[in-house]
C-alpha positions as CSV (number, residue, x, y, z in Angstrom):
1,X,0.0,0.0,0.0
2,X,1.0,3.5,-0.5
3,X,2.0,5.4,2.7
4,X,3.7,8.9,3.6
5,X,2.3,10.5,-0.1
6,X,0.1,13.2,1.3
7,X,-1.9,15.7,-1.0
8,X,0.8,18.3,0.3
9,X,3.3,15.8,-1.2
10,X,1.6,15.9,-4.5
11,X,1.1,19.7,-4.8
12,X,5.2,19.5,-5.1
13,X,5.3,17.4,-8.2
14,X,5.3,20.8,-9.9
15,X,5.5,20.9,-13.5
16,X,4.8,17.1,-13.8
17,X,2.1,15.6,-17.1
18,X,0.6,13.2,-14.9
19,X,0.4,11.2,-11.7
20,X,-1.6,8.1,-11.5
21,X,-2.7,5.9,-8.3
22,X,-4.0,2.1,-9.0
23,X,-5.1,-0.4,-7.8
24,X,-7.5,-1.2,-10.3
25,X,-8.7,1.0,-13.2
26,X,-12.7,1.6,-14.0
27,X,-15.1,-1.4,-13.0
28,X,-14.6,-4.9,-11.4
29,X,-16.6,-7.9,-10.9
30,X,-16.7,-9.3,-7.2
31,X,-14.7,-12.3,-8.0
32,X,-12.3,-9.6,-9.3
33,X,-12.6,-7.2,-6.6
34,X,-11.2,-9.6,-4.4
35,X,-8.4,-10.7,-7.1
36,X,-6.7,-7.0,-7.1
37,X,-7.4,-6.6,-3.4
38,X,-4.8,-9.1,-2.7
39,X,-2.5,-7.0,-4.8
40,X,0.1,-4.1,-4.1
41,X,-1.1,-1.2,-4.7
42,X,1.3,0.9,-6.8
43,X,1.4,4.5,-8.5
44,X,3.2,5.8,-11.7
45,X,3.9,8.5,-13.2
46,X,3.2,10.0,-16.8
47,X,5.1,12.8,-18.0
48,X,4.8,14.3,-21.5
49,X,5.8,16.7,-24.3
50,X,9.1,18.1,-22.6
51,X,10.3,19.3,-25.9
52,X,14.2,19.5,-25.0
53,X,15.9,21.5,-27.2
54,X,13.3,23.8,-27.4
55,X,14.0,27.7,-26.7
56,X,11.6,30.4,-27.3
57,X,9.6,33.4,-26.1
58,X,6.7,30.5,-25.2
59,X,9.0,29.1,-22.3
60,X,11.8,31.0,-21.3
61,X,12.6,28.3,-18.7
62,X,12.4,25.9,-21.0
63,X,16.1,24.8,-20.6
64,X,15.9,24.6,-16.3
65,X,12.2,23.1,-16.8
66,X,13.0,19.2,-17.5
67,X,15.8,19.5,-14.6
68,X,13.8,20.8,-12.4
69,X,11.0,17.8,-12.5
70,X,13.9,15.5,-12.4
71,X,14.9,16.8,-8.7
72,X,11.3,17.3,-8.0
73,X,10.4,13.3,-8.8
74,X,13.3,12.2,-6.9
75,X,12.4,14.8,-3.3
76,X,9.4,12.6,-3.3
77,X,9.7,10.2,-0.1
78,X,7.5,7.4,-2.3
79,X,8.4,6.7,-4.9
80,X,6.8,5.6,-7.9
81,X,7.1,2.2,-9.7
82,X,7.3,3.7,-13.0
83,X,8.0,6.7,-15.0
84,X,6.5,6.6,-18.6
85,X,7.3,9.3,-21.2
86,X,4.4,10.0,-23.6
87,X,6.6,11.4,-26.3
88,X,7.6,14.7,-27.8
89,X,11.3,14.0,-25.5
90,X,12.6,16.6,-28.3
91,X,11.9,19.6,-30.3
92,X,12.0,18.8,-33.7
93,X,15.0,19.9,-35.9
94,X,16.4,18.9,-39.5
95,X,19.4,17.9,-38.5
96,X,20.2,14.5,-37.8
97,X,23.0,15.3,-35.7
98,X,21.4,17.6,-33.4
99,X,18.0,15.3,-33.3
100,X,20.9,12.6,-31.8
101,X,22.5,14.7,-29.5
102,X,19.0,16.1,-28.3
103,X,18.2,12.5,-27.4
104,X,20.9,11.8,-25.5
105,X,20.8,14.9,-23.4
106,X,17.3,14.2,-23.0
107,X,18.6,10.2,-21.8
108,X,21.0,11.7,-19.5
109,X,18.5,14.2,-17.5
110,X,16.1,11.7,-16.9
111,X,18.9,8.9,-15.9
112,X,19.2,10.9,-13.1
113,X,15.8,10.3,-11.8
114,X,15.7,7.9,-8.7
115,X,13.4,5.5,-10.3
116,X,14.3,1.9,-11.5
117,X,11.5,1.2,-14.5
118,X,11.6,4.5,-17.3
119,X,9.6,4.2,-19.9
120,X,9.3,6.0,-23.1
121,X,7.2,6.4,-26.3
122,X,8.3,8.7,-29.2
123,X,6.3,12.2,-30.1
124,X,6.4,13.7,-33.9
125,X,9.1,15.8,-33.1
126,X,10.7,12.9,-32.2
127,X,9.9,10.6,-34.9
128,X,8.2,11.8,-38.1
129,X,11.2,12.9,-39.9
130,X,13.2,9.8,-40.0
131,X,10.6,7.1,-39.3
132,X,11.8,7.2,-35.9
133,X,15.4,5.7,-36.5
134,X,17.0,7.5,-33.9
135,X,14.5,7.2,-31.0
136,X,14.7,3.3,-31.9
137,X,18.5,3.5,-31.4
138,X,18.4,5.4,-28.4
139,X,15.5,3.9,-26.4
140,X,14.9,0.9,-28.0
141,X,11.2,-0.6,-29.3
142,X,8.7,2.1,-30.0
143,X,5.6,-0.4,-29.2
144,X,5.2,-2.9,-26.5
145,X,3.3,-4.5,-23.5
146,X,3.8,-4.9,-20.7
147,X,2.5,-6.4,-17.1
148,X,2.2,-4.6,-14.0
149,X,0.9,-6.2,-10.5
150,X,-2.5,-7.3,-12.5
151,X,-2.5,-4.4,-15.1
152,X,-1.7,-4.5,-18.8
153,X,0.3,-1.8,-20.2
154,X,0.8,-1.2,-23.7
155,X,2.3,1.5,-25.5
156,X,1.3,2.7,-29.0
157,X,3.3,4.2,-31.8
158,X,0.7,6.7,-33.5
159,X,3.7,8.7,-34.9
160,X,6.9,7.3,-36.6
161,X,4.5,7.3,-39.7
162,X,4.7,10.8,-41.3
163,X,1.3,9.6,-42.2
164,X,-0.1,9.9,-39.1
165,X,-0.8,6.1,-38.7
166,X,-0.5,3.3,-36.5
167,X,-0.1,1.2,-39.4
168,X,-1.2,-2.3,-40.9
169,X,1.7,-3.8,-39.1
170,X,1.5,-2.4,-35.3
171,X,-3.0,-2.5,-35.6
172,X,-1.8,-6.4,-36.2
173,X,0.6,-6.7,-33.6
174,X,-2.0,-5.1,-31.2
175,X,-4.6,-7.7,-32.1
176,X,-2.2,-10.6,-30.8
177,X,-1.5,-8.4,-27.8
178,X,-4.8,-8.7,-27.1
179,X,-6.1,-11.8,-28.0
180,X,-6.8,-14.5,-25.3
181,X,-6.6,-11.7,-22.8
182,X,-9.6,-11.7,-20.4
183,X,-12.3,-9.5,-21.4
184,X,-12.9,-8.1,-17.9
185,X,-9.0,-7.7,-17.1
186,X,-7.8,-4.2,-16.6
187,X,-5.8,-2.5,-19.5
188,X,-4.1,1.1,-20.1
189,X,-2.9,2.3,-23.0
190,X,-0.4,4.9,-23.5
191,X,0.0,7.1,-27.1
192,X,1.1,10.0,-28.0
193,X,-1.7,11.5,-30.4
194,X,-4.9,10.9,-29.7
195,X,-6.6,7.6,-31.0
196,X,-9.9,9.4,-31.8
197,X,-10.4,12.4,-34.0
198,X,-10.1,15.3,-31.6
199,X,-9.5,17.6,-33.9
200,X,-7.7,16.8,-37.2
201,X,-7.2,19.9,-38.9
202,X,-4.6,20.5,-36.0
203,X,-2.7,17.1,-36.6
204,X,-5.0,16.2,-33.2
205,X,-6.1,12.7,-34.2
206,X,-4.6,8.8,-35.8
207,X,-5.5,8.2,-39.3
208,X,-6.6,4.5,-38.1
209,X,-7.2,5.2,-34.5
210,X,-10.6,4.0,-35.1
211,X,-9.2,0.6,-35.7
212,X,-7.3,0.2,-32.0
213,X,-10.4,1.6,-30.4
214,X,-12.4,-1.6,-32.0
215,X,-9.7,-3.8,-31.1
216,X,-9.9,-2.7,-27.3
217,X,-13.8,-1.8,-27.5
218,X,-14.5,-5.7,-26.4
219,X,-12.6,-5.2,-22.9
220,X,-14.8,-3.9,-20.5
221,X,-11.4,-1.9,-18.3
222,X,-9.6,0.0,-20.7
223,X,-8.6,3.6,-20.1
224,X,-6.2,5.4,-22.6
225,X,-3.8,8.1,-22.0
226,X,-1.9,10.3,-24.1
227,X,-0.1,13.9,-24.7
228,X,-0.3,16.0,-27.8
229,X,-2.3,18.7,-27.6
230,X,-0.2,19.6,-24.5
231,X,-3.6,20.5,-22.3
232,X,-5.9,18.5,-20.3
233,X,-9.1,16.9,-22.5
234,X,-11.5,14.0,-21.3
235,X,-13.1,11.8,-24.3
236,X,-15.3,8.8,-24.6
237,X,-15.1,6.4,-27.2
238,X,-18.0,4.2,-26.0
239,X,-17.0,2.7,-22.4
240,X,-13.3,3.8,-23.1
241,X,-12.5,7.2,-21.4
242,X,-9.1,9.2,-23.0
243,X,-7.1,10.9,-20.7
244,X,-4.6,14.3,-22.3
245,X,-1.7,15.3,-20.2
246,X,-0.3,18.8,-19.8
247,X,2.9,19.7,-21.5
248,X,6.2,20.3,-19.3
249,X,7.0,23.0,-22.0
250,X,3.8,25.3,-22.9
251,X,0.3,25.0,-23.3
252,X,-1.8,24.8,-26.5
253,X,-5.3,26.8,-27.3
254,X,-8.7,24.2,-26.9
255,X,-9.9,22.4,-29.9
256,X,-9.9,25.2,-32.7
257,X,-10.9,28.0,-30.1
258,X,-8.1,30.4,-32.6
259,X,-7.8,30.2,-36.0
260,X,-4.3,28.8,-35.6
261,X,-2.3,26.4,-32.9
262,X,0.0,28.3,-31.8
263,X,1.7,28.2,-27.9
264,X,-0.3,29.9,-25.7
265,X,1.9,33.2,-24.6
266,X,4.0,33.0,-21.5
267,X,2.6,35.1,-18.9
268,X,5.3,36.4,-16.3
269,X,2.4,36.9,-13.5
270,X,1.6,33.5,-13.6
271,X,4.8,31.7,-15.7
272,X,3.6,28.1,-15.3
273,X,-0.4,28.9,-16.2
274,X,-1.2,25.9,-18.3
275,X,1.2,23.6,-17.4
276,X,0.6,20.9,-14.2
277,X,-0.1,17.1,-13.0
278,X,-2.8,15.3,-12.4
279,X,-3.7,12.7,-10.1
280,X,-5.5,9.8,-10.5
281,X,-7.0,7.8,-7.6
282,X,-8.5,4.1,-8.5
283,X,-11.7,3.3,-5.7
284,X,-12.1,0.0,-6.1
285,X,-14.5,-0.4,-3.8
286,X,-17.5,1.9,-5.7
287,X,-15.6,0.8,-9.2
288,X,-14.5,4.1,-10.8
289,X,-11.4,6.0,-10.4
290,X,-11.2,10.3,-9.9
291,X,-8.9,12.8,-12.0
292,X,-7.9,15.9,-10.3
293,X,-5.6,18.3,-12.2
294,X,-3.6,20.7,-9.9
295,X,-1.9,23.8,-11.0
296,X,1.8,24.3,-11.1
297,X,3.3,25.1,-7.7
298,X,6.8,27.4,-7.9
């Protein structure tokens, strides 16, 4: 069980995407109930669209910003069980060289936190431009599963493709993943985009998203969560509920509320407006989990 991880302790984890608490997502049979009861309950955390190497009137902090949740993860007295990544690591650049040395500066910071299990999934600006070759050399797989004291994780690839696709060969790949698996057992899925069309004519949705959401629509405890649009955002697709996490960099205008995305201007009375961490506390006992997002505390 968790212990010593106050609400004053989570008000520190300033500048952090996300932090989830499980023991059990959405619903649960009885039978079931008293399955994951038995089990440790654990937290992780999600952190998304850093954008190292970014610099720009947007975030004028943006080099100290990354650091600084690095020291902030490892003051906690709990620590999680794992750290996942939901892409953008980099700012995009041309340069292959640079993309490479952005990487492993972006490696190195985050070596530093205190945390055995780091995960990662590439962003566009991570991927797009060369099929993601060099986040593949660099941090390995850009899809997989995974098991974690009785929840599967599994991480999707919505963006080496420049075509904004999962693709023929990962949609297949995810249908083994699933198959066989119990329909009632508890699943989260991690992407970068969103799998549903949020809003396309800002890159905001998967070309074939539609495609994993019917391959997870016949599992009763799914939940998805993802970066992107670097704001928070709450979605159904039927039973499945989509999760966005706030950027570590800047914050992006709602679903076409301007005529163009652009970053949301930095506003020196308030520098971290926009940006934060959310928790996520799984009930088991009433079968439903809460979100609460908390602002940035400096």
């Amino acid at each position: 069980m968790m212990t010593g991880l106050g609400r004053r302790d989570l008000l520190k984890l300033a500048g952090i995407g996300g932090l989830v608490f499980a023991s059990g997502l959405r619903g649960a049979s009885p039978a079931q109930a008293a399955d994951t009861a038995k089990q440790e309950d654990f937290y992780f955390l999600q952190l998304s669209d850093s954008h190292w190497g970014f610099a720009g009137a947007p975030n004028p902090d943006a080099a100290i910003t990354l650091p600084k949740t690095v020291d902030t993860v490892n003051s906690l007295d709990v620590k999680p069980d794992f750290i996942v990544f939901t892409g953008d690591l980099t700012h995009n650049t041309n340069d292959d060289a640079e993309r490479r040395r952005r990487m492993n500066q972006f490696r190195d910071i985050v070596g530093k936190l205190r945390v055995k299990d780091l995960r990662f999934l590439p962003g566009e600006h991570d991927a797009s431009l060369d099929l993601g070759a060099v986040y593949k050399e660099i941090f390995g797989p850009s899809y997989y599963s995974f098991d974690h004291k009785g929840i599967h994780f599994i991480g999707l690839d919505n963006v080496s493709d420049p075509g904004s696709k999962l693709g023929e060969e990962q949609l297949a790949w995810l249908g083994k993943d699933l198959a066989g698996r119990d329909k009632n057992g508890k699943i989260v899925v991690f992407t970068h985009r969103p799998l549903f069309d949020l809003y396309p004519e800002w890159d905001w949705a998967t070309a074939d998203g539609a495609q994993a959401v019917a391959l997870l629509l016949p599992f009763t405890n799914v939940t998805v969560f993802y970066g992107h649009i670097h704001q928070e955002n709450h979605h159904m697709t039927g039973h499945i509920p989509h999760h966005s996490a706030k950027s570590l960099i800047f914050p992006l205008p709602a679903p076409g509320s301007v005529p163009k995305r652009v970053p949301v201007a930095w506003n020196p009375a308030q520098p971290y407006s926009g940006l934060g961490f959310r928790s996520v506390d799984a009930e088991l006992a009433k079968g439903e989990y809460a979100i609460t997002e908390y602002p940035v505390v400096r």
